[in-house]
C-alpha positions, -999 to +999 in steps of 0.1 A: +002+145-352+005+121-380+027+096-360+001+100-331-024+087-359-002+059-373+004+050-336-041+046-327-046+028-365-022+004-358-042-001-324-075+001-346-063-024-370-047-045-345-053-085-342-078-096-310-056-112-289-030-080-292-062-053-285-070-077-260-030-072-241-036-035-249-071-032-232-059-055-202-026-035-197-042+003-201-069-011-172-043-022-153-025+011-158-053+029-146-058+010-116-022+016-105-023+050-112-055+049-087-040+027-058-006+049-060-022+080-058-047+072-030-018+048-012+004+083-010-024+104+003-031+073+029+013+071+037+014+110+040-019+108+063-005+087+087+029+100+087+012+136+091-010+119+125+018+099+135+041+139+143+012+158+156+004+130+184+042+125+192+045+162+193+014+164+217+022+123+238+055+140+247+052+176+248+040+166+283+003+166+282-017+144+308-022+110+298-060+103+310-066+141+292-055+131+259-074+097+263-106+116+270-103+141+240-091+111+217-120+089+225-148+122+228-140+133+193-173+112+183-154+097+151-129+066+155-088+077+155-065+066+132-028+060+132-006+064+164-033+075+181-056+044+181-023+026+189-021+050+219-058+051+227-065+011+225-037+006+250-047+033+275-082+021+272-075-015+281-048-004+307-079+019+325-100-011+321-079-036+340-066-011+367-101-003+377-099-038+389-085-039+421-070-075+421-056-073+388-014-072+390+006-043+374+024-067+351-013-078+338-018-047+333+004-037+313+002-070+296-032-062+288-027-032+274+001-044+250-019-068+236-044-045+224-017-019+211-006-046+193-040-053+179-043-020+171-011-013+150-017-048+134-049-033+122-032+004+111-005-015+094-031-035+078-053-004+066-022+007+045-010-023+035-044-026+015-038-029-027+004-030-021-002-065-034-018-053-064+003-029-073+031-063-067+008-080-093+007-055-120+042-049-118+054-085-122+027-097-145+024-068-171+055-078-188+045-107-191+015-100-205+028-074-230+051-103-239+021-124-248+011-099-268+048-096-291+046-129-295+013-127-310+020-101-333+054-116-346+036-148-350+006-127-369+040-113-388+055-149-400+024-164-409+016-137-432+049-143-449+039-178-454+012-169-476+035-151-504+057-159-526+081-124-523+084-111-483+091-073-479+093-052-448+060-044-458+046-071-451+060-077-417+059-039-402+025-042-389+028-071-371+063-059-357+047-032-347+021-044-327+043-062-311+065-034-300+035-013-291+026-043-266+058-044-251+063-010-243+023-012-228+036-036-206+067-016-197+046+013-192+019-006-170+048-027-148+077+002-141+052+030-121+038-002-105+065-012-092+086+016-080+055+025-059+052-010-047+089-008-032+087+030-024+051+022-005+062-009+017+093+008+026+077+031+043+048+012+060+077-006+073+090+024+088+053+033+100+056-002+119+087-001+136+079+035+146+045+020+158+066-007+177+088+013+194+062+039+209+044+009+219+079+004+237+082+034+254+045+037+263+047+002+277+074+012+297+051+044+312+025+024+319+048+000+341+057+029+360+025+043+366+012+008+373+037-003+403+034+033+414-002+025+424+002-013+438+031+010+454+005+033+470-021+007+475+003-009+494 
């Protein structure tokens, strides 16, 4: 308890700038804590949407069925299925013209799968950059802040004639205290920066290759009726 009380009065009794570092890295601390804990929820979401529409796309169900339930839920879809949905949507669209080619088609309906995993990827991409800031600034910042304090520490031993650890402990110690704030800000920061983009990234390639394999569906379907057209 009494270091714990050592530890706030030499944060108390602290010079500006160094409370300053201190206040700036604890907020940016926060805010980390905040973006990583609402990023995860986000990651798990989609990774949780992403299984239960596979599991449904190809456990065999119709295609124009699961568009209709998709799109008559009355709230917008997230994840693989808006991927799935803005593709079937513009593919229905373009077939209900009659002079419109297969390969259009299914041109048309890539484009706005594309569109729509662009603006999925996007969604929880949101704040990875901050989390990239904090973790590659704070240091810095905390450095700022030891430099201050050892500078605080020398230019009190300017002013005596005998110097004694003393006389330099507090200004050492702010110093430290600011380095290990910035330490403490920058290292959850960014673990969850790389642990995060890694796997959006894997989100987006498994966006891209159902896109893939949807495309290749649709191309089916889509000469099967200029087939029976014909």
């Amino acid at each position: 308890m009494t270091q714990e009380l050592d530890y706030l009065q030499l944060v108390l009794h602290a010079s500006l700038p160094v409370q300053l570092v201190l206040v700036t890295l604890l907020a940016a601390s926060v805010w980390s804590w905040m973006i990583i804990l609402r990023k995860k929820a986000m990651i798990d979401a989609a990774v949780r949407e992403a299984n239960e529409f596979e599991e449904r796309f190809w456990g065999g169900a119709d295609l124009a069925t699961l568009f209709r339930d998709l799109s008559g839920r009355g709230e917008a879809v997230s994840g693989l299925a808006s991927v799935f949905e803005s593709g079937f949507r513009e593919f229905a669209r373009l077939r209900s013209r009659k002079a419109v080619a297969a390969d259009t088609q299914v041109e048309g309906a890539q484009r706005a799968m594309r569109v729509a995993a662009s603006r999925e990827v996007d969604r929880l991409e949101h704040n990875l950059e901050s989390l990239a800031t904090i973790g590659s600034t704070s240091p810095y910042i905390g450095l700022f802040g030891t430099v201050w304090g050892i500078m605080v520490a020398f230019h009190g031993l300017s002013q005596v004639q005998e110097a004694t650890i003393a006389m330099v402990a507090p200004g050492i110690s702010e110093a430290l205290i600011a380095t290990a704030m910035g330490l403490f800000a920058a290292i959850p920061a960014v673990i969850a920066y790389n642990r995060y983009s890694t796997r959006v990234d894997r989100i987006h390639t498994r966006y891209e290759t159902f896109q893939e394999e949807f495309s290749q569906i649709l191309q089916r379907q889509a000469h099967q009726d200029d087939g029976a057209r014909a």
